[in-house]
C-alpha positions as CSV (number, residue, x, y, z in Angstrom):
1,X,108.5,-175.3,17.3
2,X,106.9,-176.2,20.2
3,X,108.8,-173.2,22.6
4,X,107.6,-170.8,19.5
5,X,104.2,-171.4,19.9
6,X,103.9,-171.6,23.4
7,X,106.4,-168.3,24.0
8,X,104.1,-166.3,21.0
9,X,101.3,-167.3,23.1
10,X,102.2,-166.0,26.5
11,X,103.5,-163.1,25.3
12,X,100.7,-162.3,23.0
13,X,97.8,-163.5,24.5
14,X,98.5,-163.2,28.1
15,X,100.9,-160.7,28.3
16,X,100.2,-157.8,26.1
17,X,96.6,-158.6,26.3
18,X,96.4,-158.0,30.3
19,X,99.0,-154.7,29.8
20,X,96.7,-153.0,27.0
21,X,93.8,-154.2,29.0
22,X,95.3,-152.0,32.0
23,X,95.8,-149.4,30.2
24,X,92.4,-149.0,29.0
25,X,90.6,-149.6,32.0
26,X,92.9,-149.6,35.1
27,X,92.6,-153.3,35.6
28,X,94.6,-156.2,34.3
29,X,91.0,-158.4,34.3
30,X,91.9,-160.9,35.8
31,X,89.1,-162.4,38.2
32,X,90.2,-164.7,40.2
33,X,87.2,-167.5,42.0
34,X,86.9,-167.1,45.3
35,X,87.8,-170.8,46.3
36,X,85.4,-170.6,49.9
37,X,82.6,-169.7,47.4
38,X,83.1,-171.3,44.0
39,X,85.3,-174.0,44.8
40,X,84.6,-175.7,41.1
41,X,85.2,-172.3,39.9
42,X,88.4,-171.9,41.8
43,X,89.9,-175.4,40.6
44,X,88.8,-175.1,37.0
45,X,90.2,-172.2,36.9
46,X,93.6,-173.3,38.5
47,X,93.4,-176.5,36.2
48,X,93.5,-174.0,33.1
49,X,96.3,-171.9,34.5
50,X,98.5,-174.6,35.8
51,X,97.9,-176.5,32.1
52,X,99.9,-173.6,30.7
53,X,102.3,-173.2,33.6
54,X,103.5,-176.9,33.6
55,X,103.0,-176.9,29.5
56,X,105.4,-174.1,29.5
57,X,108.0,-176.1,31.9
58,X,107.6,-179.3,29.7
59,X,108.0,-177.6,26.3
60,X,111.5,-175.7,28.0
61,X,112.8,-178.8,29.3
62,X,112.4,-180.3,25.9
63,X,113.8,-177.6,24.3
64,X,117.3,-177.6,26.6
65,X,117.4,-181.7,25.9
66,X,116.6,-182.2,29.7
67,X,113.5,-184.2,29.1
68,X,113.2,-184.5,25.5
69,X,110.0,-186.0,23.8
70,X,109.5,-187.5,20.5
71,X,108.8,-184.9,17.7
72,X,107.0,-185.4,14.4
73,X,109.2,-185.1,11.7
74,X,109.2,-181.2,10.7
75,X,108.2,-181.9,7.3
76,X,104.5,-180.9,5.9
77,X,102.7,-182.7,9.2
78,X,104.8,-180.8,11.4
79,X,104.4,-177.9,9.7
80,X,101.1,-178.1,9.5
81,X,100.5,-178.7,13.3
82,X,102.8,-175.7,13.8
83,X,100.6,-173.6,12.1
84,X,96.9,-174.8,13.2
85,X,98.6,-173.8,16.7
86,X,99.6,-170.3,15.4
87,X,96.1,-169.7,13.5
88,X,94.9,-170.3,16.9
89,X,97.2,-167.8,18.5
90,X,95.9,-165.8,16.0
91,X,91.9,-166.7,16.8
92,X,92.6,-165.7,20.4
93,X,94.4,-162.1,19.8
94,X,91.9,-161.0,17.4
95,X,88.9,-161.9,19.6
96,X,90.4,-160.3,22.8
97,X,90.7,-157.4,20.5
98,X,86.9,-157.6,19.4
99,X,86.1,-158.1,22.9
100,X,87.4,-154.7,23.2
101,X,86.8,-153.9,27.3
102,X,84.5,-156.9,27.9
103,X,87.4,-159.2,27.9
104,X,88.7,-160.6,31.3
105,X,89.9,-163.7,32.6
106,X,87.2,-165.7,35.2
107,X,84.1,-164.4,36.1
108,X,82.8,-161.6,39.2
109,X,79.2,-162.3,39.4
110,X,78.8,-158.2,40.2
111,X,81.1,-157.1,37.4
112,X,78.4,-156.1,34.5
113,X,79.9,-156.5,30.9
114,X,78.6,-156.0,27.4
115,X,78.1,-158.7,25.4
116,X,80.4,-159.0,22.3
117,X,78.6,-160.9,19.8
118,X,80.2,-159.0,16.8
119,X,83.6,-160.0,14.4
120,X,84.2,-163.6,15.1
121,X,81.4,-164.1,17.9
122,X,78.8,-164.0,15.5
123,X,79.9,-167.5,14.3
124,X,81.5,-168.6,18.3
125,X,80.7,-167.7,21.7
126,X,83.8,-168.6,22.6
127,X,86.0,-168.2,19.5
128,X,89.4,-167.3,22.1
129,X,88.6,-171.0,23.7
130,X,88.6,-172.5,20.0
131,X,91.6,-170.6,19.5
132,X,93.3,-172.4,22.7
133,X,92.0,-175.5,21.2
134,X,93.8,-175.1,18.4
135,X,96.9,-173.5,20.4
136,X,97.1,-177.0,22.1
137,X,96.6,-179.3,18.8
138,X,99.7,-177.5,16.8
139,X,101.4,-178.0,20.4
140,X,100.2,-181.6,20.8
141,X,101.3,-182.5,17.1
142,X,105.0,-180.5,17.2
143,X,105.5,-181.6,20.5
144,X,104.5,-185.2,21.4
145,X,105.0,-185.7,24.8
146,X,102.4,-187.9,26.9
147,X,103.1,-184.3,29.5
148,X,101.5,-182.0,27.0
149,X,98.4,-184.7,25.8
150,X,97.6,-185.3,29.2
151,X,97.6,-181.3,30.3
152,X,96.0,-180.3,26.9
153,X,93.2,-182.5,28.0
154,X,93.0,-181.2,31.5
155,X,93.0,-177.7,30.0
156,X,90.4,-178.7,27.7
157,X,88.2,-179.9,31.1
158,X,88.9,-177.1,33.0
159,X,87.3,-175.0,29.9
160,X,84.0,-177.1,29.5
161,X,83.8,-176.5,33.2
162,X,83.9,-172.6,33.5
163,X,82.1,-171.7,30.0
164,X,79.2,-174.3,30.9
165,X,79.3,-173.9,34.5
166,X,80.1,-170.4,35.5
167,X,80.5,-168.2,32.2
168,X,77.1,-168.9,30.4
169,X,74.9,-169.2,33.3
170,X,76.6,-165.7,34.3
171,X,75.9,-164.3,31.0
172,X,72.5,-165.6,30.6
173,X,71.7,-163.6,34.3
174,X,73.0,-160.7,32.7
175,X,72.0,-160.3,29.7
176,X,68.8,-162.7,29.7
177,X,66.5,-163.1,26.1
178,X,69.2,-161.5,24.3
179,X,71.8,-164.3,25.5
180,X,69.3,-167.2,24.9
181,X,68.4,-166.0,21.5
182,X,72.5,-165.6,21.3
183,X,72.9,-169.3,23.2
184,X,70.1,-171.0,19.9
185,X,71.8,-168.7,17.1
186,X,75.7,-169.4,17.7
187,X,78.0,-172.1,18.3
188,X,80.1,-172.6,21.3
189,X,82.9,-173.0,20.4
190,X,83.2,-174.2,16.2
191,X,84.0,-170.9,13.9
């Protein structure tokens, strides 16, 4: 269940996501850190990509019987971590979607965005990262491999790092009182 969560992810979340973004403004929004700059930025953000990357690799291998892991029993826990991880598929699509052309992945510092704070960001600032957290639980629980723990957690770092380091503080000089008033009314991440 494992490679049907992580293979709904990529193709929902990362895949159509960056296509329909294209399409709607000519850019796939993906901003990368500049690593001689932000060189936090550019490892956190490497962290988070790499989590999925080797995630993916790990969940495939398991799947072929090449390095197979221990998996719950597919009965009602199994079931139920399978779909906690699809609800969060689910979190992440429908806030990309609410985030309409606002939504990109990393931050340019010159780049000027609206901020969303409509649908599922009135209760979340970052409902799509609560939706990953999620993603990785029903992945975690179908899947349990010390492989996908240990990278869940290093995702899970790599996010604390960007949204409190370099995605707030980049939203706060942007959009200034109306972000702190935002920042004291909303949760970070809980729904």
């Amino acid at each position: 269940m494992a490679a049907v969560l992580s293979t709904t992810f990529i193709i929902l979340a990362v895949a159509v996501r960056a296509i329909v973004h294209f399409f709607n403004t000519g850019s796939f929004g993906i901003r990368l850190a500049d690593a001689r700059r932000q060189p936090i930025a550019a490892i956190a953000g490497a962290a988070f990509s790499l989590s999925f990357a080797i995630s993916l690799v790990v969940i495939w291998l398991d799947t072929l019987m090449i390095w197979p892991a221990s998996k719950l029993d597919f009965g009602y826990v199994g079931q139920g971590a399978f779909l906690i991880g699809l609800s969060g598929v689910a979190i992440v699509v429908v806030a990309q979607v609410q985030m309409g052309n606002a939504w990109r992945i990393g931050v340019d510092p010159s780049e000027v965005t609206q901020l969303v704070t409509n649908g599922l960001y009135r209760r979340s600032r970052n409902p799509i990262y609560f939706g990953i957290f999620l993603y990785w639980f029903g992945i975690a629980m179908t899947l349990a491999h010390p492989a996908i723990w240990t990278l869940a957690v290093v995702c899970w770092g790599a996010i604390e790092v960007i949204v409190r380091k370099f995605e707030e503080p980049y939203l706060h000089d942007l959009h200034g009182k109306t972000f702190e008033q935002y920042l004291r009314s909303t949760n970070r991440y809980l729904l």
